[in-house]
C-alpha positions in Angstrom: 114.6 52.4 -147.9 112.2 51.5 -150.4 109.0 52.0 -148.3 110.2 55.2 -147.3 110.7 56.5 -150.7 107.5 55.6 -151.5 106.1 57.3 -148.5 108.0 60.3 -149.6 106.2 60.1 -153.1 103.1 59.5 -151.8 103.4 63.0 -149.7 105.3 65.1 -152.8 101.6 63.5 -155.0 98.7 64.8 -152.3 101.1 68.4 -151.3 101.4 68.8 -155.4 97.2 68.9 -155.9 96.1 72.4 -156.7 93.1 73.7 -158.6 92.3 74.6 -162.1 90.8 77.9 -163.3 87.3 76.1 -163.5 87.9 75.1 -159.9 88.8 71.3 -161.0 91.2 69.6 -158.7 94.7 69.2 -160.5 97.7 67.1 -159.6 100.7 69.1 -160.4 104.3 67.2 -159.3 106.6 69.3 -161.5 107.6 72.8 -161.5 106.4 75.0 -164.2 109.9 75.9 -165.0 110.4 72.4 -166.2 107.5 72.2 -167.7 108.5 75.1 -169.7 111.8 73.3 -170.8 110.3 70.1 -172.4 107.8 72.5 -174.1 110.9 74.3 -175.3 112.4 71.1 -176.3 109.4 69.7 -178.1 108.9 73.1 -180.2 112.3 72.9 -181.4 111.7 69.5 -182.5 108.4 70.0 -184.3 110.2 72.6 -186.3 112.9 69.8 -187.6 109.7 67.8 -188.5 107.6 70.4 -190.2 107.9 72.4 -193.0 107.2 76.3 -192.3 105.3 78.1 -194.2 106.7 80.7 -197.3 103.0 82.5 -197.0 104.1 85.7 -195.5 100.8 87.5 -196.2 98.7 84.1 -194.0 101.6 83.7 -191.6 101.3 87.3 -190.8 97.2 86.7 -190.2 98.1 84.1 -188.1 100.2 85.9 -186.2 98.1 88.7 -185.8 94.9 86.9 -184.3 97.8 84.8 -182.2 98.9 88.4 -180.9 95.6 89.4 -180.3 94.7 86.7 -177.9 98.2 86.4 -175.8 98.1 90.2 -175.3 95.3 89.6 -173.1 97.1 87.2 -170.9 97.7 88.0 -167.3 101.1 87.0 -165.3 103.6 84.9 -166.1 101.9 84.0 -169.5 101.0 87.6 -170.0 104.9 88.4 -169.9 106.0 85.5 -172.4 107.1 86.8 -175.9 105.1 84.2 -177.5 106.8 82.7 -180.5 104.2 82.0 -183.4 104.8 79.6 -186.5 102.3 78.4 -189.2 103.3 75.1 -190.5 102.3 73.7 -194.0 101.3 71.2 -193.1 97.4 70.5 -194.7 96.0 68.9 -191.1 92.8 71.4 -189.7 95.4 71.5 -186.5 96.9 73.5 -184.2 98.6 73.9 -180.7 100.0 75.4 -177.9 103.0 74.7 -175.3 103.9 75.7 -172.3 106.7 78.1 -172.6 104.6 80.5 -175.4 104.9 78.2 -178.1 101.8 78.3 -180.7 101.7 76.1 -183.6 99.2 76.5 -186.7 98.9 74.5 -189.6 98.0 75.5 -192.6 95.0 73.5 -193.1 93.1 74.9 -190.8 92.5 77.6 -192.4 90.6 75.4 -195.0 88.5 75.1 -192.0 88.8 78.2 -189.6 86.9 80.6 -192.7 87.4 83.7 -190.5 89.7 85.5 -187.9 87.0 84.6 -184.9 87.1 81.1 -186.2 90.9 80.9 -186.1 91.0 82.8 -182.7 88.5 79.6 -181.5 91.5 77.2 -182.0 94.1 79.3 -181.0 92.6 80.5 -177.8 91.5 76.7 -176.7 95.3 75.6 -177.4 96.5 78.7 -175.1 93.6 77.3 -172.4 95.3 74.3 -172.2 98.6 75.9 -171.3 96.8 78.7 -169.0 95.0 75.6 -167.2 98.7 73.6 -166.5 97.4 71.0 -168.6 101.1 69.4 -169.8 101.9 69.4 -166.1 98.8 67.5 -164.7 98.9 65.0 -167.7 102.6 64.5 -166.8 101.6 64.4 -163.4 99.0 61.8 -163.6 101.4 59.9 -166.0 104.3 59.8 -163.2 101.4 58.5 -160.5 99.6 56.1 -162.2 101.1 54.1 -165.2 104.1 54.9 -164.4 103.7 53.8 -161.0 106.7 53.7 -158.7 108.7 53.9 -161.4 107.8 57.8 -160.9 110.0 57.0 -157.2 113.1 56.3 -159.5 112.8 59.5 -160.4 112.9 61.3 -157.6 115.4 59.0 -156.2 117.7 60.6 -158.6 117.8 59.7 -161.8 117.3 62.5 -164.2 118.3 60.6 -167.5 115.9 58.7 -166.5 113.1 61.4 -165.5 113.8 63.8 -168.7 113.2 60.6 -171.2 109.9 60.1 -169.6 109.0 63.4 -169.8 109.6 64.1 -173.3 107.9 60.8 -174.2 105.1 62.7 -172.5 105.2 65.6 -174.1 104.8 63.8 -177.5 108.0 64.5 -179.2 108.9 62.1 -182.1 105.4 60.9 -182.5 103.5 62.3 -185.4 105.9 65.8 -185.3 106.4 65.5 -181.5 102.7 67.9 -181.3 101.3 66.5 -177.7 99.9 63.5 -176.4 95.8 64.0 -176.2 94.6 65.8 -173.2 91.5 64.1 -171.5 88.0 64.8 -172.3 87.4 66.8 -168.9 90.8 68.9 -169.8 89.2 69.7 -173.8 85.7 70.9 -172.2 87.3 73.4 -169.7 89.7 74.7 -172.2 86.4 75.2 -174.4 84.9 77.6 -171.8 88.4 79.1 -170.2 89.5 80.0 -174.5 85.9 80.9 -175.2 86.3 83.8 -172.8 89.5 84.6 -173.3 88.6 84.9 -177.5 85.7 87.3 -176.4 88.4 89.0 -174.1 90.6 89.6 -177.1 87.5 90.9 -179.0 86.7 87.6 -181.4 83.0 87.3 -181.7 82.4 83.7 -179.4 79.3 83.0 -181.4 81.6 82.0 -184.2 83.3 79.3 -181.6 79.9 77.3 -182.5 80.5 77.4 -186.2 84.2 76.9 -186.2 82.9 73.0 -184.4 80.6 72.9 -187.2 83.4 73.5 -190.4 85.4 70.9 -188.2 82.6 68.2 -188.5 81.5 69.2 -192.1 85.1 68.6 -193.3 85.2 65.4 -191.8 82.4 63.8 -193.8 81.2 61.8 -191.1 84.7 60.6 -189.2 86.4 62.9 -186.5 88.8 64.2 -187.8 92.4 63.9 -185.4 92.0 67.3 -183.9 88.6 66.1 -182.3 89.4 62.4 -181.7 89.9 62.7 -177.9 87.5 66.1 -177.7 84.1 65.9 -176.0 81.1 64.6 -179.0 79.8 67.5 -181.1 76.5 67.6 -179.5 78.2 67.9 -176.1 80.4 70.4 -176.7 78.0 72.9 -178.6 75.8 72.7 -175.3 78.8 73.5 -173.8 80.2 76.9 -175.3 76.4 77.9 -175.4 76.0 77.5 -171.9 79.1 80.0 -172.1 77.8 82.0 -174.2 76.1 84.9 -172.0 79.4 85.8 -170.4 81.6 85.6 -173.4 78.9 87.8 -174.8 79.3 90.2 -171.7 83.2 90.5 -172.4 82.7 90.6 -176.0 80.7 93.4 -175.9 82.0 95.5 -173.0 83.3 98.8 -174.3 86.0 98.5 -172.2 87.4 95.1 -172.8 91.0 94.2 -173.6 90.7 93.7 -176.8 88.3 95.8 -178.1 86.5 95.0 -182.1 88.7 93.6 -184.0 88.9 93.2 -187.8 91.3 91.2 -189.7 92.0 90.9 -193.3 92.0 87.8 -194.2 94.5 87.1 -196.8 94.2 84.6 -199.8 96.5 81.2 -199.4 99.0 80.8 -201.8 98.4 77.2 -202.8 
């Protein structure tokens, strides 16, 4: 019984590979529905853990360059109401979960100086969900450390299965934001968010400078939003090797989002 379970795994791991939208092979063994769920879950419980923020006039900001960049969105995530909420919270941070969940905090905008700079982080955090990340980090969770462990799961024990995947997901830990994604998944949302900012017409040359604020505010360490991200050196080589088709979209007269100028309001402190 037990070999055959695990044959049955080993089939439901190589049927569930699929590709990313940079063409990267993905292993995906859980539906998105789910997926959806625990992002659900883990939203709910960051909100028990952080303070919101009382700054209508910044909250509304935020919400407005949010709006920009999920309006450009195309199926399923293009039909998600997406629910937007700026923390106070004085971490340069900010995410995104599968569902249409976006999270800012309020200190990045100590560091994000300007509406295309903001867009930068919110449109990598909604790359990450556009690219299935939570699912292939779960995924690749379920078939490696977890190891046959993962076949309990499927044997039927859901208890079991939905305590893994919120310990996954990153709830409890630090305001239940997300585990880090690898390395390879921060570089691709890079290029897929730097289009999709230019899409939404934010100017992706300030996607350089936004990296730059990041570092400078550091004063010398990484700060935790660019612990597990690519080095600075390698990821400015990366948007700028993006750069001429973000360009193209950004300045195509007939692009989704079109110029678009936000004021930005002063924080209440």
């Amino acid at each position: 019984m037990y070999r055959v379970l695990t044959l049955v795994a080993v089939a439901l791991i190589l049927a569930a590979c699929t590709t990313s939208p940079t063409g990267r092979t993905q292993l995906q063994l859980f539906p998105s529905e789910q997926i959806d769920e625990m992002g659900a879950a883990a939203f709910a419980t960051i909100q028990e853990e952080l303070p919101v923020s009382d700054d209508e006039a910044m909250t509304a900001y935020v919400t407005c360059v949010a709006d920009q960049v999920t309006e450009q969105l195309d199926g399923e995530e293009g039909e998600i109401d997406w629910d937007v909420v700026l923390f106070d919270e004085p971490s340069p941070n900010a995410f995104a979960l599968p569902g249409g969940r976006i999270g800012v905090h309020s200190g990045l905008l100590d560091v994000a100086q300007n509406q295309d700079q903001l867009a930068t982080v919110i449109a990598h955090e909604v790359a990450h969900v556009l690219a299935d990340h939570s699912n292939e980090r779960i995924s690749t969770a379920y078939a490696t450390e977890a190891g046959l462990r993962a076949v309990e799961a499927l044997a039927g024990d859901p208890s079991r299965e939905q305590s893994q995947l919120m310990g996954l997901l990153g709830v409890g830990a630090q305001f239940g934001i997300l585990l880090p994604f690898s390395r390879s998944q921060e570089r691709e949302a890079d290029i897929i968010g730097l289009d999709l900012m230019a899409d939404a017409g934010f100017d992706p040359r300030e996607s350089v400078r936004l990296w730059q604020n990041m570092a400078a505010a550091a004063n010398g360490e990484p700060p935790e939003f660019l612990s597990t991200h690519p080095s600075h050196g390698r990821r400015m080589d990366d948007l700028q090797a993006g750069m001429p088709n973000a360009m193209t979209l950004y300045e195509e007269p007939a692009s989704k989002g079109g110029s678009l100028i936000v004021s930005r309001p002063v924080r209440v402190l």
